[in-house]
C-alpha positions as CSV (number, residue, x, y, z in Angstrom):
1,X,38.5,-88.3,-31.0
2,X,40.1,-86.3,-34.2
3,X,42.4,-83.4,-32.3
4,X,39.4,-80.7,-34.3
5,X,36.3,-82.6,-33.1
6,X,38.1,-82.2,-29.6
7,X,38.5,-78.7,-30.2
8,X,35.2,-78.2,-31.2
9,X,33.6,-79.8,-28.1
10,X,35.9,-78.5,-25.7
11,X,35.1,-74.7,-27.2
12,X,31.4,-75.7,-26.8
13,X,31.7,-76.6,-23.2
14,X,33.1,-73.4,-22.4
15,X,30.9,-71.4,-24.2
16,X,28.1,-73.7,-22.0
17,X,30.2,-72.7,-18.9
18,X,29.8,-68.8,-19.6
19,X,25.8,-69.1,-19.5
20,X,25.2,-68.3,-16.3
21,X,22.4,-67.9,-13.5
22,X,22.3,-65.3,-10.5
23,X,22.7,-66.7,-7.2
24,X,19.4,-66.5,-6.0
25,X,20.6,-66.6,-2.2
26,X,22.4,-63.1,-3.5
27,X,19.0,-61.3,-5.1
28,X,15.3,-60.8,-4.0
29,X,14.6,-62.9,-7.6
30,X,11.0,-64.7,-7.1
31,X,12.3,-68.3,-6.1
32,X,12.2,-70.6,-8.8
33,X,13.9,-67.8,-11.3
34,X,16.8,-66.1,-11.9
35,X,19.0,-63.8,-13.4
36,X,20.4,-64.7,-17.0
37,X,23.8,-63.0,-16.6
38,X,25.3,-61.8,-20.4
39,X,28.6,-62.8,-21.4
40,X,30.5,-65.5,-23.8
41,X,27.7,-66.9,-26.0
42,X,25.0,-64.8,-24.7
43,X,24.2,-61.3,-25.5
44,X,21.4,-59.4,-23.8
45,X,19.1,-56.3,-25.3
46,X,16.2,-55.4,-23.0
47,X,14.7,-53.0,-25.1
48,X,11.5,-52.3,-23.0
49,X,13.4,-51.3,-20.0
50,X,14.1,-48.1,-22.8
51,X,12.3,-46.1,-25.0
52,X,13.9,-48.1,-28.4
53,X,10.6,-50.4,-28.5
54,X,7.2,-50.2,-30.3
55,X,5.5,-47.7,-27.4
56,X,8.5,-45.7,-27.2
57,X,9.1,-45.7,-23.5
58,X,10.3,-47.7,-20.7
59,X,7.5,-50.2,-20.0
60,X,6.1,-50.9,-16.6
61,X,7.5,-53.8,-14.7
62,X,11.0,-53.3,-15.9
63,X,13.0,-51.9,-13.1
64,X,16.5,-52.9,-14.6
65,X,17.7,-54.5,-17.6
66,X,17.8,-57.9,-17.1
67,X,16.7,-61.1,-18.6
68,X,14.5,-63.2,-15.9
69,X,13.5,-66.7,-16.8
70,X,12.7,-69.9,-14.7
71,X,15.5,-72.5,-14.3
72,X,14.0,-75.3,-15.9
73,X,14.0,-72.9,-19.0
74,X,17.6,-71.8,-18.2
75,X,18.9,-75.3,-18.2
76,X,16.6,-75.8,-21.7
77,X,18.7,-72.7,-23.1
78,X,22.1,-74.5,-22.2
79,X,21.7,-77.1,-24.3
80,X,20.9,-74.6,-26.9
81,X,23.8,-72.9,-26.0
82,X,26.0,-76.1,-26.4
83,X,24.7,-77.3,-30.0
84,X,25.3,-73.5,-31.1
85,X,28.5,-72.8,-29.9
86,X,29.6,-75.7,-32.3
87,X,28.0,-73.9,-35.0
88,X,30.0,-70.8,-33.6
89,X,26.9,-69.1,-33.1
90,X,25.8,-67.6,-29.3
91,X,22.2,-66.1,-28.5
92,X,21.1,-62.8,-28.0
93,X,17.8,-62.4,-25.5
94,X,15.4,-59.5,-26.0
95,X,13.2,-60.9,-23.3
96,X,12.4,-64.0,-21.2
97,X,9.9,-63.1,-17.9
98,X,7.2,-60.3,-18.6
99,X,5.4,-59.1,-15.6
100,X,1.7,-59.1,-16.2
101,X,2.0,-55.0,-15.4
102,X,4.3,-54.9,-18.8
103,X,1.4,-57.0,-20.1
104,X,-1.3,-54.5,-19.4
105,X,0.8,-51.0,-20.3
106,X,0.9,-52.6,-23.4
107,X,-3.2,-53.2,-23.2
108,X,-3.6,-49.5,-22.4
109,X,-0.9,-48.6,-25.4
110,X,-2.9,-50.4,-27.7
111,X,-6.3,-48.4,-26.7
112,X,-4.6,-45.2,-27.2
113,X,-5.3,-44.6,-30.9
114,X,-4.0,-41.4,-30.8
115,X,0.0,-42.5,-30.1
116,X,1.6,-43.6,-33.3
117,X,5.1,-42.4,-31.9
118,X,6.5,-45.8,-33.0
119,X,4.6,-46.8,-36.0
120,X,6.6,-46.6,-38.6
121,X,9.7,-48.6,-37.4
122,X,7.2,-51.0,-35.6
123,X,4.1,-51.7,-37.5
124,X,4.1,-49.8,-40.7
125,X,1.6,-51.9,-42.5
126,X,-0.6,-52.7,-40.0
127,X,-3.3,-50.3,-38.3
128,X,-3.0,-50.0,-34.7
129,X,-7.0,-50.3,-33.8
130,X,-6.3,-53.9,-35.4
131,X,-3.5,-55.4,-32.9
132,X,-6.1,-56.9,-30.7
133,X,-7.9,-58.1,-33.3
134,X,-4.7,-59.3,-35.6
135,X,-3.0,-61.0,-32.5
136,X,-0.6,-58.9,-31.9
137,X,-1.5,-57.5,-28.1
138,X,-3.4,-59.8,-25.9
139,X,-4.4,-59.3,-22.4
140,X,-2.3,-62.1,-21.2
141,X,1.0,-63.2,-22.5
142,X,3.0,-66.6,-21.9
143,X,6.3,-64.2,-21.3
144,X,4.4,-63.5,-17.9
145,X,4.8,-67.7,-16.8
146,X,8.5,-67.1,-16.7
147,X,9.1,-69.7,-19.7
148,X,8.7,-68.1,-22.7
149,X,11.9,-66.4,-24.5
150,X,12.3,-63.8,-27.3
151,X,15.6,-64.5,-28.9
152,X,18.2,-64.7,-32.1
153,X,21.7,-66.0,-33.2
154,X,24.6,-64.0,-33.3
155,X,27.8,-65.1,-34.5
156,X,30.5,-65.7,-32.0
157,X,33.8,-64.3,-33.8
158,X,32.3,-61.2,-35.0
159,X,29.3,-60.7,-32.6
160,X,26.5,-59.9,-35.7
161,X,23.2,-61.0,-35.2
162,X,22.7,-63.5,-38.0
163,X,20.1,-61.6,-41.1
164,X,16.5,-62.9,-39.9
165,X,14.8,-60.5,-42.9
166,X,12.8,-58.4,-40.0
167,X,13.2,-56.9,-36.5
168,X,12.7,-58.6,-33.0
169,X,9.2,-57.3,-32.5
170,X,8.1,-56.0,-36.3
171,X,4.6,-56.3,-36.6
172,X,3.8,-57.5,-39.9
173,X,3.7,-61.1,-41.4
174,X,7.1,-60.4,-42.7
175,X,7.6,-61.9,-39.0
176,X,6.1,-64.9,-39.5
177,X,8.2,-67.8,-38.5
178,X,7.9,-69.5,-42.3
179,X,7.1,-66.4,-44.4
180,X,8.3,-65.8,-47.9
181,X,8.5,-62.6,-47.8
182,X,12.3,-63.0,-46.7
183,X,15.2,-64.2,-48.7
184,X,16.4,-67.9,-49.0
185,X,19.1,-66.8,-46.6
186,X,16.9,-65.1,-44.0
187,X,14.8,-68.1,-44.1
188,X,17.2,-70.6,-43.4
189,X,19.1,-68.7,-40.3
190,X,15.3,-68.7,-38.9
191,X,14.5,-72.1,-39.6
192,X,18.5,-72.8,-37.7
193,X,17.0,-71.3,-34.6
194,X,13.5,-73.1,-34.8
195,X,15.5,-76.3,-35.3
196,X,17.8,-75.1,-32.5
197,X,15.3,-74.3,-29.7
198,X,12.9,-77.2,-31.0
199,X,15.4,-79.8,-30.5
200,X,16.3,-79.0,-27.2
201,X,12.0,-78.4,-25.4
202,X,10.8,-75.6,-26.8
203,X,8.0,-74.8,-29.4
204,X,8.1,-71.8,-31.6
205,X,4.6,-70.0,-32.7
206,X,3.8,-69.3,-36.5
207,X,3.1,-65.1,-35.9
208,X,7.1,-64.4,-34.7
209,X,10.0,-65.7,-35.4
210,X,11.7,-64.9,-31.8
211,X,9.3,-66.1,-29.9
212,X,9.5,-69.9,-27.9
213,X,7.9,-71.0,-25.0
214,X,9.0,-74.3,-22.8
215,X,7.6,-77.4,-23.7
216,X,7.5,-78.3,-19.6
217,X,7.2,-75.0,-18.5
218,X,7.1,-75.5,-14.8
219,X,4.5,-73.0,-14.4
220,X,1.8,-73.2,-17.3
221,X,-1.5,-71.7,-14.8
222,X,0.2,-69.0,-13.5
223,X,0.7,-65.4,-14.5
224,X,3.6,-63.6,-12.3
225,X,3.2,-59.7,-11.6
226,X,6.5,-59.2,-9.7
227,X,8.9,-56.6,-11.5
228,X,12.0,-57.2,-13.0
229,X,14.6,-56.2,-11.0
């Protein structure tokens, strides 16, 4: 092995070593989950335990700023993780676990016509008595099986996200995984994390670019309620 490619794989490994789970004997996690615990090649944003998200307030459910996600997922992300850090790139988790209460403040959101707070750094183009019917809110979400991740690339010398033309959580087609709407650039740092999180179990959905659930999700009937904390 060439003294670089040794360099290479040993930085990887590290950067594999810094993604991290909470001990579970240590927390009052739901067993079978843990705590994704920020640091190295993984960055953390939990914008709905604030008000900088598209309702404009903390959401229910999110008792602390944490990312929760099961450990079969976790150990999906690591080898994410590993094939990244070559690329020098980390990942940066908006969310992972979404209680189903989150699920149905944003239900109730939705129904409020009146509340436009957030509108035009959220959904701009889109009316809001069309989410349901558009797909952007649904009564149930795949977040709530503990599998499903909302995430991007950041670059690990300078710690930028990498340009992916539109905003985790921008309603608009703009979003969409494939669109055109972006420049060739944008498109190919979101095809990079398709290919990424593909490779490694996970399938992405056409609507958002962010968004990937687990292939062999360990939990694919079941909708957890239990708060993140």
């Amino acid at each position: 092995m060439s003294i670089v490619l040794r360099a290479v794989v040993l930085s990887a490994l590290a950067l594999l070593e810094s993604c991290q789970l909470s001990d579970p004997e240590q927390t009052s996690v739901q067993e079978g989950f843990a705590v994704l615990i920020p640091g190295g090649s993984v960055q953390t944003e939990v914008r709905y335990f604030s008000a900088e998200n598209f309702v404009g307030e903390v959401i229910d459910g999110y008792q602390a700023p944490v990312i929760l996600l099961t450990f079969e997922a976790f150990e999906a992300l690591r080898k994410v993780l590993l094939e990244a850090g070559t690329l020098g790139l980390g990942v940066k988790v908006f969310d992972a676990y979404r209680p189903q209460q989150a699920v149905d403040h944003f239900v109730r959101w939705a129904e409020d016509l009146s509340d436009i707070r957030m509108k035009a750094q959220y959904y701009p183009e889109v009316e809001k008595q069309h989410l349901f019917r558009d797909g952007y809110i649904a009564s149930r979400s795949g977040h709530s099986r503990g599998s499903t991740l909302d995430l991007t690339l950041f670059e690990l010398e300078t710690g930028r996200e990498l340009d992916m033309g539109t905003a985790f959580d921008f309603f608009d087609k703009s979003s969409w995984s494939e669109s055109e709407a972006v420049t060739v650039q944008q498109q190919s740092n979101r095809t990079l994390l398709r290919t990424l999180m593909t490779r490694h179990g996970f399938r992405p959905i056409r609507e958002e670019w962010w968004h990937f659930t687990l292939e062999e999700e360990p939990y694919p009937e079941t909708y957890f309620n239990f708060p993140v904390r």
